[in-house]
N, C-alpha and C positions, 0 to 999 in steps of 0.2 A: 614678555614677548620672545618667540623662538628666534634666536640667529639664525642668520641669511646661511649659514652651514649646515646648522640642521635643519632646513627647509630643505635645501639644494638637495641632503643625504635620501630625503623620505622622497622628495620627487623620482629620484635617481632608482631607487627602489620601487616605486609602485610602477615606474617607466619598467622594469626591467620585469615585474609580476604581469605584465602586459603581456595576450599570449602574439607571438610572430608564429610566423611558419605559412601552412596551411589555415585556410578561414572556417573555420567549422561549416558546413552542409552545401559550399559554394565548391571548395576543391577536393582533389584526392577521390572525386565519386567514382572515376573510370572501374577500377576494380572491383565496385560494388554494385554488378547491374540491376537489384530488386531494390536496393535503397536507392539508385537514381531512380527507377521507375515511378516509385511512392513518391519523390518528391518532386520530381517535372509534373507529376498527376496531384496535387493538393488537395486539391478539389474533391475529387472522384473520391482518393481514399481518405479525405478529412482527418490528413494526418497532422497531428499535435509534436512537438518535441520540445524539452527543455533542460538542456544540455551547462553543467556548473563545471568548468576547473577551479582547482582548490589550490593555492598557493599557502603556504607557514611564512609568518613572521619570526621573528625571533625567540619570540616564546612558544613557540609552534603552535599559536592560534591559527584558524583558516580565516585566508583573505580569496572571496567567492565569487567567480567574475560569470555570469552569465550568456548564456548563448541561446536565442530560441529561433525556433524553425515555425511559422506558422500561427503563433500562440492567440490562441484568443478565451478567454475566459468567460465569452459570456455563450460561446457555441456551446450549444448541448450536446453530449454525446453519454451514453449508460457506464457508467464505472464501474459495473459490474463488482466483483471481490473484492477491490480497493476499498472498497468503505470499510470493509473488517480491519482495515491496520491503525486508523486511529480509535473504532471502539475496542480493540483490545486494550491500546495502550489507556485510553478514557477509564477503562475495568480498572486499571490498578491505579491511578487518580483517586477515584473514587473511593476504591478501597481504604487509601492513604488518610481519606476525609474522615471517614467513619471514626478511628482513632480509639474502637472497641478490644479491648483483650479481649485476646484469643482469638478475635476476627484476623487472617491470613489470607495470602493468594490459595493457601492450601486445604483451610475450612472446605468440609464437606456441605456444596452447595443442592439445594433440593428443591425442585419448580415442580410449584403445582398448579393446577388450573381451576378456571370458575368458568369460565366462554367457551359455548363448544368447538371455537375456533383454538383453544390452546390447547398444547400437548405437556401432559407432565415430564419432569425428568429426575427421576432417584436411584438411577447407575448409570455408568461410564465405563463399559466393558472394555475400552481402550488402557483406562487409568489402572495401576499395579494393582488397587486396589478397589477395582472398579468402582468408586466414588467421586461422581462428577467434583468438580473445584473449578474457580477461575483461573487458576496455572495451569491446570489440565486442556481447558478449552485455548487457552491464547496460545499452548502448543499446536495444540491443532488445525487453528487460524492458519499459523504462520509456517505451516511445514506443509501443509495441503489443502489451504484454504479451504479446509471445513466447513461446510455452510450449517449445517444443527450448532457447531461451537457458538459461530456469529449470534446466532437468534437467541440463542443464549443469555447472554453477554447484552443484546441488544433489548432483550427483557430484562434483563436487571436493571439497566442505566434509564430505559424509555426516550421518546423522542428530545423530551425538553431537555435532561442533561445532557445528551450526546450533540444538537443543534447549539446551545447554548452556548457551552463552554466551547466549542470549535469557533464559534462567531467571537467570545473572548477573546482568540488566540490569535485574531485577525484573519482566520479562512473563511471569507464573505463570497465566496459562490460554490457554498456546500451545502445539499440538503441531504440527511438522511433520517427516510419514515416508514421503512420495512423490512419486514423478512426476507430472508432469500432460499429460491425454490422450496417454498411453503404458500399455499392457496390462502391468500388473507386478502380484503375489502379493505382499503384506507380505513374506514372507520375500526377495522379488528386490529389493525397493525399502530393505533392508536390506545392500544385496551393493551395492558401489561401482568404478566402472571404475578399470581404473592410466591413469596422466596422463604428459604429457611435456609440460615448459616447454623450447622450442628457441629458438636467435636465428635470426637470417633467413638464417645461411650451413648451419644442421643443430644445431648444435653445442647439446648438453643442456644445457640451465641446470638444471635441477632434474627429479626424478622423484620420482612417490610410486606404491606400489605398490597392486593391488587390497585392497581392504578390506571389512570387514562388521562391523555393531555388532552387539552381543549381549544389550544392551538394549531392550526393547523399547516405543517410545513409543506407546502408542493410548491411546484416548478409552476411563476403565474403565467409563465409565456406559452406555457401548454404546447411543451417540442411535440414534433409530431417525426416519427422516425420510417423510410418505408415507401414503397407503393402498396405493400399487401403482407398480412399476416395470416398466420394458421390460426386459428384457436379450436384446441381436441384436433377432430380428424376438418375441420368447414376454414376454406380459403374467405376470408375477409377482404376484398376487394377494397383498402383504402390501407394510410399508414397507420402505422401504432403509437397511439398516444402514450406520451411518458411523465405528463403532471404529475400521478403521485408515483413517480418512481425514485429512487435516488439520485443525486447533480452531486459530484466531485471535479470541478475543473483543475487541470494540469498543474496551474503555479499551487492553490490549496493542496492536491495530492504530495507535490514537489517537496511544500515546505513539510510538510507533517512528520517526511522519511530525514530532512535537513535538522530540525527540532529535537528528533531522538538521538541521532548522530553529533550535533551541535550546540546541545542547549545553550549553552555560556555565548554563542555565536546571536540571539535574538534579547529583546528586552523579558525581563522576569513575565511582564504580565503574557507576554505569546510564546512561552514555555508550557512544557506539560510537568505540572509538580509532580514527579518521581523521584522518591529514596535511587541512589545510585545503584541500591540492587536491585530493585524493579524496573530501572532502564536498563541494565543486563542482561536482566532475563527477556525483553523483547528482544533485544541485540541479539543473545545468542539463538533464539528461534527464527527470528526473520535472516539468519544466516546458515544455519543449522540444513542437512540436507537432510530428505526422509532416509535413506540408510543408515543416518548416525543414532536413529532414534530405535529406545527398544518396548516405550511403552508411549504411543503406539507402534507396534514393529510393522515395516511399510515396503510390503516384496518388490525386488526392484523390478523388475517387470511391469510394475504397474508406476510405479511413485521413480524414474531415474533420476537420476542428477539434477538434471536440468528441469526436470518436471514443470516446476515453478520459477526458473530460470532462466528466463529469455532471451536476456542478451549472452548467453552460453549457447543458445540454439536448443529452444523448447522440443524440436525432433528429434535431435541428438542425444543416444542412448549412453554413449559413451561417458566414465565418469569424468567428471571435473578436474580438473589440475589443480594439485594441494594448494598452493600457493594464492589460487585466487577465490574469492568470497563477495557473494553480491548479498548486501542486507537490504531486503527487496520486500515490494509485496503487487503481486501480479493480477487481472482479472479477466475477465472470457465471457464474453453473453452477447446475443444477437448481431454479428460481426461483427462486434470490438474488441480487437484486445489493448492490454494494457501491458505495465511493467515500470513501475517507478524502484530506484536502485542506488545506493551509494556503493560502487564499483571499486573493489580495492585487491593488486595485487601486491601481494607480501613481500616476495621475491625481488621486483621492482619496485616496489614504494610507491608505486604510484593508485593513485585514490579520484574518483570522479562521484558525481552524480549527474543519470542520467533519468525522466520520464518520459513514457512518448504513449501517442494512441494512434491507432489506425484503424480503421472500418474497411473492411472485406463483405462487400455483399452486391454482389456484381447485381446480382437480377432485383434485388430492391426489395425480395417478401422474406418478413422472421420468420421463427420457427420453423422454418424446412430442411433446416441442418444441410444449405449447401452452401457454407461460408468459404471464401479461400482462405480460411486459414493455414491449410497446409503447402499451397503452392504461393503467395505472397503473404499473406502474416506472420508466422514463425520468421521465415527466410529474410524478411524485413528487420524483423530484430535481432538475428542473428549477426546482417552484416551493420547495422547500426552498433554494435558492439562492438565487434571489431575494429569498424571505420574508426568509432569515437579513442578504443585503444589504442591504435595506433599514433593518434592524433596526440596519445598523453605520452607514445614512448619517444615522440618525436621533438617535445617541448622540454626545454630547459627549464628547472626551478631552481629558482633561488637556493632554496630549505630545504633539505630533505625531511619528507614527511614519517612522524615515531608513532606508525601503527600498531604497537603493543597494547592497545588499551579494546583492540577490536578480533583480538587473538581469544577465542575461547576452546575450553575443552570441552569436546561433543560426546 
């Protein structure tokens, strides 16, 4: 039995990891006038947030106290891109499984098709050596949310792995059963290419044949998103159904970016089994900016800093300050955007995660590309960034947190 001492000590301690101050999304809003507006309006912009300070024990594990704004898990709303950062990381699981010589992140992978719905793939004019690989694609995921990489990736694993093992891992309100910005029928997005793992002289390392799950994962609540949608050039006078679209809710997105950053932090079985250098290598690409990169090299004019950077202020051309690093993965479709992030400044030691979503679509019809993205959604996550930083330079820890292990060279 523990002494009445060392009770008193850890009380005394978890008393003091306790944050004071300011209350997350209740004070400090005056200087943020678009994050008050989203959140006095909840409603309207069906905004999500789930906001983690991280405290270090004494062995600098993180002690993770939560904060949420709104959260509900069973609201639908379209995740858009988010779904590409657990099948990348799911790609080299997989990988790990196979346990074939010579099978690598770096094996030359090659898709071919049988359905006139699939598209072959036997180069990657991005990669040095223009030969697609799954490193190649999980770069491209995560530096500019590539949607060809995803499908990718999403064809090699198919529905049942990639539902499967996320339901392992405890993320019970995730569905993912499609391509993105690819023309496919639930039933084709069910039908998966045959694959060939080559070395660089021809020679097969591995084949898997075409596939098709017979399961069927959709949303059974049948969201309906919308007073009106485009489809081609014809207004459709009703909302958009999203049954077989993809479902990522906020705590499943939340944990998935906690899991890479924290494994030792959840029980073995809702980990993602990655060698410690293939959790690196997502590490350094979900943090990695497109200017650091030279294969694919990404002008900045098009790809800047923030690109994929939200809570940096996705308008904002300006580069980044060295010192700070969001290992993030962002998403954008039918006024949603997204941004889940573990928020780390080097300089200040200080380390957050943050998710959030908002929906911008004042007059209620997709596809007419008149979202407020640019006048309340970026600017919402911009000052959500901020507000939340300030909020960590303003908190006492205990610990100071030894982010050397989240330091890479680009």
């Amino acid at each position: 039995m523990r002494s009445l001492l060392s009770i008193l000590i850890l009380l005394v301690f978890f008393s003091a990891c306790q944050p004071k101050g300011k209350v997350p999304f209740q004070d400090g809003l005056e200087d943020f006038p678009i994050l008050k507006e989203v959140l006095d309006n909840k409603e309207k912009y069906q905004v999500q947030i789930l906001y983690t300070q991280i405290e270090r024990n004494e062995h600098g594990n993180p002690l993770m106290t939560d904060f949420a704004f709104n959260l509900d898990d069973s609201k639908y709303f379209y995740p858009a891109s988010t779904v590409k950062l657990p099948v990348a990381i799911l790609a080299l699981e997989w990988l790990e499984e196979q346990n074939i010589p010579g099978l690598d992140e770096n094996s030359i992978m090659l898709i071919d098709s049988i359905h006139p719905s699939q598209v072959p793939a036997y180069v990657d004019n991005s990669a040095i050596d223009s030969l697609p690989s799954i490193a190649q694609y999980i770069k491209k995921i995560l530096l500019v949310s590539d949607n060809d990489a995803y499908n990718r990736l999403y064809e090699l694993l198919g529905q049942d792995y990639i539902n499967q093992k996320l339901a392992d891992k405890g993320m019970n309100h995730t569905i993912i059963n499609h391509r993105l910005s690819f023309a496919a029928s639930p039933e084709e997005n069910r039908m998966f290419n045959p694959i060939r793992f080559v070395d660089k002289s021809g020679k097969l390392i591995h084949e898997i044949p075409s596939r098709q799950t017979e399961i069927i994962y959709s949303n059974t609540e049948r969201p309906i998103i919308g007073r009106a949608y485009y489809s081609g050039d014809s207004l459709i006078e009703q909302g958009m159904e999203f049954t077989f679209k993809n479902k990522f809710a906020i705590s499943d997105l939340h944990g998935v970016v906690q899991r890479i950053i924290f494994p030792m932090a959840f029980p073995d079985a809702e980990r993602f089994n990655l060698s410690e250098d293939h959790r690196k290598l997502i590490l350094k690409y979900m943090s990695m900016l497109p200017g650091e990169s030279d294969y694919p090299s990404y002008p900045q004019s098009e790809y800047w800093d923030s690109y994929s950077k939200f809570y940096k202020d996705g308008m904002n051309k300006a580069s980044i300050p060295s010192n700070f690093r969001l290992f993030n993965k962002t998403g954008q479709a039918y006024g949603h955007l997204l941004d889940a992030s573990y928020y780390v400044d080097f300089e200040k030691g200080n380390e957050f995660f943050v998710t959030a979503v908002i929906y911008v679509n004042a007059d209620e019809t997709l596809n007419d590309d008149a979202y407020e993205y640019d006048e309340i959604g970026f600017p919402f996550f911009a000052e959500l960034g901020e507000y939340l930083y300030g909020l960590e330079l303003a908190r006492e820890k205990m610990i100071p947190a030894d982010l050397k292990q989240f330091e890479f060279s680009y």
